[in-house]
N, C-alpha and C positions, 0 to 999 in steps of 0.2 A: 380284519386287523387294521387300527388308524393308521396316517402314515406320519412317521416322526417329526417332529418339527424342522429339523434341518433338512430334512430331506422336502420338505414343503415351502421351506425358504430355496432351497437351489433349483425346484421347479419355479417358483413365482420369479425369479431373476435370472432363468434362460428365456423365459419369454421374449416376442419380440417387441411386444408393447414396453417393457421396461426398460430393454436395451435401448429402443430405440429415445423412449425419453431420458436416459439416463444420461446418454452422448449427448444428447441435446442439451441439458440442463449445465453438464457440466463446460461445455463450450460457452456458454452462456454465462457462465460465474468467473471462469478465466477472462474472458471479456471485458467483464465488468469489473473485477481486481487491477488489469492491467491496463484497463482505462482511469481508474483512481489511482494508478501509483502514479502514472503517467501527467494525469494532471495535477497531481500532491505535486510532483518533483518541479514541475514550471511553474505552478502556483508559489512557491517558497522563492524561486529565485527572481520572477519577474512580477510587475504589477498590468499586464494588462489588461485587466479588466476594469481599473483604472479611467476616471476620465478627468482628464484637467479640463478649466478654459476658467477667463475673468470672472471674477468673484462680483455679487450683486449689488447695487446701491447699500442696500439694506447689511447685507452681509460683513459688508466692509466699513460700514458703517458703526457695527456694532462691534469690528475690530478693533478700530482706531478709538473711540470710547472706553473701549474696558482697557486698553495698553494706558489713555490718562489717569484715567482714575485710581490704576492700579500706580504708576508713577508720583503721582499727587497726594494717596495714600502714606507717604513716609514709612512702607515697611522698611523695614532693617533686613529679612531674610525670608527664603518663598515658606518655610515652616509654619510664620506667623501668617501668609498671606492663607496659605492653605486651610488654618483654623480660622481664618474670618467667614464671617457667612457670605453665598455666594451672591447674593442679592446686591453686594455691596459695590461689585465691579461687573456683574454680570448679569440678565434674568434667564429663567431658563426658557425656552429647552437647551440655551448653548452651557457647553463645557469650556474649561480654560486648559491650555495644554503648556508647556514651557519645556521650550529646550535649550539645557546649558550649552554653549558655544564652547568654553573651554573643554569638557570633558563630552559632549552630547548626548547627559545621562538625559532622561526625558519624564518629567513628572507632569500629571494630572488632577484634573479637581473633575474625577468624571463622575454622571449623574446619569443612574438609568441606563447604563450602557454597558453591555453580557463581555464576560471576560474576554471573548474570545476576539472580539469585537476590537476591544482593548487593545490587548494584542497585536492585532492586524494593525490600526492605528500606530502603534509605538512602535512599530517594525519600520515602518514606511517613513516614519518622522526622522527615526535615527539614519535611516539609509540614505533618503535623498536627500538633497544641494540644491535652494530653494535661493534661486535668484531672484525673483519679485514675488510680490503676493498675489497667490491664486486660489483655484478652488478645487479641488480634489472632489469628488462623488464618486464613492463608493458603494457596493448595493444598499448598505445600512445605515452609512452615514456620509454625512458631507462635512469638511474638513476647510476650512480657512485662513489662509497664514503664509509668510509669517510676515511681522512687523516686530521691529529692534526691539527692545527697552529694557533698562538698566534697574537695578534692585541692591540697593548699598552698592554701588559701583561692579556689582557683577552684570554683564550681558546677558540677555535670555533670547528667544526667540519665543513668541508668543503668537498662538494657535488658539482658535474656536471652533466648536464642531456642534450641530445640532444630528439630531435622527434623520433618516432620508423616509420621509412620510408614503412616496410614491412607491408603490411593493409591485412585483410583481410576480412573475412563477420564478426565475430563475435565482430573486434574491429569497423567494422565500424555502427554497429546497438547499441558499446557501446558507440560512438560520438555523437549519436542521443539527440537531450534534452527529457529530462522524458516525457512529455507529447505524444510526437511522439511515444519514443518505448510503451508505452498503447495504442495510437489509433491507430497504426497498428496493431496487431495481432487483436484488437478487430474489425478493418473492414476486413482482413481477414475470419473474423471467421464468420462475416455477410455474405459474396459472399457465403462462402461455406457452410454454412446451408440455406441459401436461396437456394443453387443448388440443396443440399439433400433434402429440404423440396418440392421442386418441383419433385426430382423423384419417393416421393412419391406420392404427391395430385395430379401429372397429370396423371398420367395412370387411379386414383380412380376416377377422372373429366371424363375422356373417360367413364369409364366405367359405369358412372350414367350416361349422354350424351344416351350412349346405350340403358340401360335400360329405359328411358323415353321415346325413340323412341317407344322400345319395347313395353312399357304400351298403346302408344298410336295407337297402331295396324299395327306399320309395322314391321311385323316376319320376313322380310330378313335385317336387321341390323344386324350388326357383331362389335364386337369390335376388331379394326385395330392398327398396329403399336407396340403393346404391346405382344402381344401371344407369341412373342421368348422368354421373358426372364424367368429367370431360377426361380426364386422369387416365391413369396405365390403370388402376384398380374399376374403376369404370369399365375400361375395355375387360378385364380380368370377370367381371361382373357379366357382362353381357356375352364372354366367350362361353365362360360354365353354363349359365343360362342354354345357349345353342348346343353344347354339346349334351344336357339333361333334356332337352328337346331331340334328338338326334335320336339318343337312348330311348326314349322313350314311346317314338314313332317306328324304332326298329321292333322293339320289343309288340309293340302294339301290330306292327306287320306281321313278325314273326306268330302272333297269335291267329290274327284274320287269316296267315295262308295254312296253318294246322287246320283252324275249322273250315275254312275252303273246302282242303284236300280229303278233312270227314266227311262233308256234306256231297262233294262230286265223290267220291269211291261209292258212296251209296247206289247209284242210279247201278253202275255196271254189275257192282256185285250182286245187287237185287235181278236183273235181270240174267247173270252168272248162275247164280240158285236155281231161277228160275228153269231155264235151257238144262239144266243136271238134272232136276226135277223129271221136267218129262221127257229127258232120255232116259231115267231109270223107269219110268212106267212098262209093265210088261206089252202095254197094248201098244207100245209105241212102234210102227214097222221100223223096219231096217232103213231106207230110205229118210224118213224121219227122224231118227235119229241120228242120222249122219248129218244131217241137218242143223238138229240143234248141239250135234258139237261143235260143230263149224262155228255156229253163233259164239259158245262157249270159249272157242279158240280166237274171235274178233273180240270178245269183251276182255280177254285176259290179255291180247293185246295193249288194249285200249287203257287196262291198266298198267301195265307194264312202262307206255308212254309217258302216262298220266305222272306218276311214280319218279321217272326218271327225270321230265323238267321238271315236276316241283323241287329236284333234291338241284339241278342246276342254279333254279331260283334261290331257293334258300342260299346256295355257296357265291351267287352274287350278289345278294342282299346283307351277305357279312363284312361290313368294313373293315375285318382286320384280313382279308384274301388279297394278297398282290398277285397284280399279270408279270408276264413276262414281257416287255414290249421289243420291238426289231425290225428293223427296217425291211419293205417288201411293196412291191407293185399291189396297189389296190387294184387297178384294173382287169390286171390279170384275175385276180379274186372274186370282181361281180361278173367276171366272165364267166369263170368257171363255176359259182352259184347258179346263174343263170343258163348255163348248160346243163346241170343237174335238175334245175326246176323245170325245163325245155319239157323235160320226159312226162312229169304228171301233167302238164300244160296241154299237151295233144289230145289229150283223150276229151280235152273239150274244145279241140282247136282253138285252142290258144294260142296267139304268138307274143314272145316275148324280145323285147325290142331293146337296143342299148346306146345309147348317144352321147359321146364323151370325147373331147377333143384332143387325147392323146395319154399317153401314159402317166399317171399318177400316182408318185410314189406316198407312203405313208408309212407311221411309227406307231406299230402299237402290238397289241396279242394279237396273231393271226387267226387264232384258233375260236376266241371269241367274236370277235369281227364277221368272221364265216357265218357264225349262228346267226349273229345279229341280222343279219343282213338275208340271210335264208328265211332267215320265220318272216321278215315281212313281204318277201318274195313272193314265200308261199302263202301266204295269210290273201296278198292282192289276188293270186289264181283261184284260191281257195272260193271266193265271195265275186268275183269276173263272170260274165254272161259267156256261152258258147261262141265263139266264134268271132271273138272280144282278140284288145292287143294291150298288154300290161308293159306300158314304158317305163325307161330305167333310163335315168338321165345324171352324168356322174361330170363334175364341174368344179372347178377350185377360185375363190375370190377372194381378195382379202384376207390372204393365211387361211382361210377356210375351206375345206374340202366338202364339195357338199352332195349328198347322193340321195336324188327323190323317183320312191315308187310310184307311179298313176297307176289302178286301175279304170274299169269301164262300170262299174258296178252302179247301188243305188246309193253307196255313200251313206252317212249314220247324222241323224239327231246334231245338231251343233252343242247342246247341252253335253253330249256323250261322246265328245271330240278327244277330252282330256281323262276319260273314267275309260277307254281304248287300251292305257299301258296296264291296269289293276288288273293282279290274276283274278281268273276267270270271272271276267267282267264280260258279259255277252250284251249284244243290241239285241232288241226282239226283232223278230221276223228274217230280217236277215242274216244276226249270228248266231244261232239258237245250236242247240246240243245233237240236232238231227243233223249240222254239217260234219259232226265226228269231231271237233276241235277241242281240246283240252282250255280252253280259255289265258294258258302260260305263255305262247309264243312270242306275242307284241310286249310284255312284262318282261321276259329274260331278254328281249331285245335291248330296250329301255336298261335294264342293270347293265347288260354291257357298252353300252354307250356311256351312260355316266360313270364306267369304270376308267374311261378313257378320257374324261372331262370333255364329253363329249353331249348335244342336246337330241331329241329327237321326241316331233309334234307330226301331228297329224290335221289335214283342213280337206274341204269339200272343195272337189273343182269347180269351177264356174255353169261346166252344162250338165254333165254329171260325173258320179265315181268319186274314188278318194286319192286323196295324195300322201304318201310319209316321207317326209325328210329328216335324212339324217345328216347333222354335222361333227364335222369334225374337225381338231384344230391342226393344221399343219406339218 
């Protein structure tokens, strides 16, 4: 079903592109209305736009000429003088102007000169008091006068005006008829809030365009063309951007740790199978079989493990999960981590060591913090030589809280310093599948440290082993 017409009109004028040029436009025309009343109103009462100063040899020369000849003439009355041709007292381009003294009606013998023009002149002649003879320029014309002279014993005051030849932009926008100088500024002022109103509704156009993509599930949309500019739409531009990048690295995480977790449940289960297999063989002794349950009961273990930190991972890799943060002694915290890991440490004589210049408090989930802080505990004893000492060295500087693991081990590849926090990302030879590790520990580490807007890298010592530091902010 089409949609009505008026109903397609009150969508196209909720928009914001229209609103937005419509204010524009119409500010824009009040502007310009009440800058033309404004100067209508001091244009009628003042002339200054006006220029006097001495009239020119030439000028006044051809004043004082046409006032004898018109005297020398014998008219009787200016009627007769006005039907003589003007050649006779004047050439052109000048006009002859006369102003009765007694009543200061104002007549002319004008030539070539627009009413309006007229006008203006014969405003100006009757209104002012013209004590010597000057020269008036105006944008159209230039005005010369007066000089006396008498016509049958009546007084006149007698004026010449030629065209003002020299034009420029402001005299020629004042030639204009009224109506033109309003509708030009006012289409003006349409192009150019239609410009403005589009630099702003088309970038906000892209950038819903974008996001509609986005709604409808394709996370590699970007919004294009706009991200240089320096503007809040700019920032607007390059924030969506990051957060469709954001989405779309979680989503793509979220995929890699699914086939992770298919590709590692394989190994156990298959060897699961296996171990059930030849405990159900009849030929299997008792002893043997006790055997391969035991295996059957370390693989289902091993899943169980396996299982439990990916779902950890997963619930710190969802940005919409908050901690609970609270204040609590860290020290006491890698104490008592480090008394826990003390236990699996012995049995390779291990000793774990702790260097820390006094109580440390900090703000955050304690609960996460624990883990974090455990798995790389156990991660350094895990990969540590027998008889090796795994430092823990916990320090605060610059707002920073910072707490680095050493062990004594062989240390990993510098390329695979930073492929360390990816689940199950293994080094070969030294972190391979035969230590028993689920590959998630230094990963759910890593999540919970940037839950906490916190960093946490890993580097090789100088002579050997690894180091993880983790910080934290204050």
């Amino acid at each position: 079903m089409s949609m009505k017409p008026l109903a397609k009109i009150k969508i196209l004028f909720s928009s914001f592109s229209i609103k937005l040029f419509a204010w524009f436009w119409f500010i824009a025309i009040v502007s310009i209305f009440s800058t033309r009343f404004i100067s209508h109103q001091l244009s009628s009462d003042t002339y200054n736009s006006v220029v006097s100063q001495a009239p020119q040899q030439n000028e006044l020369r051809q004043l004082q000429n046409a006032a004898k000849r018109i005297e020398r003439s014998k008219i009787t009355n200016l009627d007769e003088l006005l039907q003589t041709k003007r050649e006779r007292f004047i050439k052109p381009p000048f006009n002859l102007w006369f102003k009765n003294i007694d009543n200061n009606s104002i007549v002319t013998s004008f030539f070539q000169l627009r009413s309006k023009h007229q006008q203006t002149l014969t405003r100006y002649i009757n209104e002012q008091t013209f004590e010597q003879t000057i020269t008036s320029i105006f944008s159209h014309t230039r005005l010369v006068g007066p000089v006396l002279i008498k016509i049958n014993k009546q007084s006149y005051q007698l004026f010449i005006s030629r065209k003002q030849h020299k034009r420029n932009f402001g005299q020629l926008v004042h030639d204009l008829p009224s109506w033109a100088r309003v509708v030009i500024p006012v289409l003006i002022s349409f192009i150019l809030c239609l410009l403005l109103a589009r630099s702003f509704s088309k970038p906000i156009a892209t950038i819903k365009k974008a996001a509609t993509e986005l709604g409808q599930g394709n996370l590699a949309t970007r919004v294009k063309g706009i991200t240089q500019r320096n503007d809040e739409l700019g920032q607007l531009a390059n924030s969506f951007n990051q957060m469709a990048e954001q989405l779309q690295q979680n989503q793509s995480a979220q995929q890699r740790l699914l086939g992770d977790v298919s590709h590692e449940l394989r190994s156990p289960m298959t060897r699961l199978q296996m171990a059930l297999g030849l405990a159900q063989q009849e030929s299997t002794t008792k002893s043997a079989r006790e055997k391969y349950l035991q295996r059957c009961q370390l693989e289902i273990d091993r899943l169980n493990q396996m299982i439990e930190e990916a779902l950890v991972l997963s619930r710190l890799e969802n940005t919409l999960q908050t901690i609970e943060k609270k204040h609590f002694n860290l020290t006491a915290l890698v104490q008592k981590t480090i008394l826990e890991e003390q236990f699996i440490a012995e049995k390779k004589s291990i000793t774990i060591t702790l260097d820390t210049t006094g109580i440390v408090e900090c703000l955050g989930d304690y609960t996460l913090l624990f883990s974090a802080i455990s798995n790389v505990v156990t991660n350094a004893v895990k990969y540590s030589p027998e008889n090796s000492t795994v430092k823990v060295a916990l320090s605060v500087n610059k707002q920073l809280i910072s707490l680095v693991v050493s062990d004594n081990g062989i240390g990993v590849p510098p390329q695979s310093l930073t492929e360390l926090f990816t689940p199950f990302y293994r080094v070969n030879l030294a972190r391979d599948r035969n230590s028993g590790g689920t590959g998630l520990g230094l990963a759910i580490a890593k999540q919970a440290i940037m839950a906490h807007q916190g960093n946490i890298f890993a580097k090789n010592n100088e002579i050997k082993g690894l180091s993880v530091t983790i910080q934290l902010p204050l």
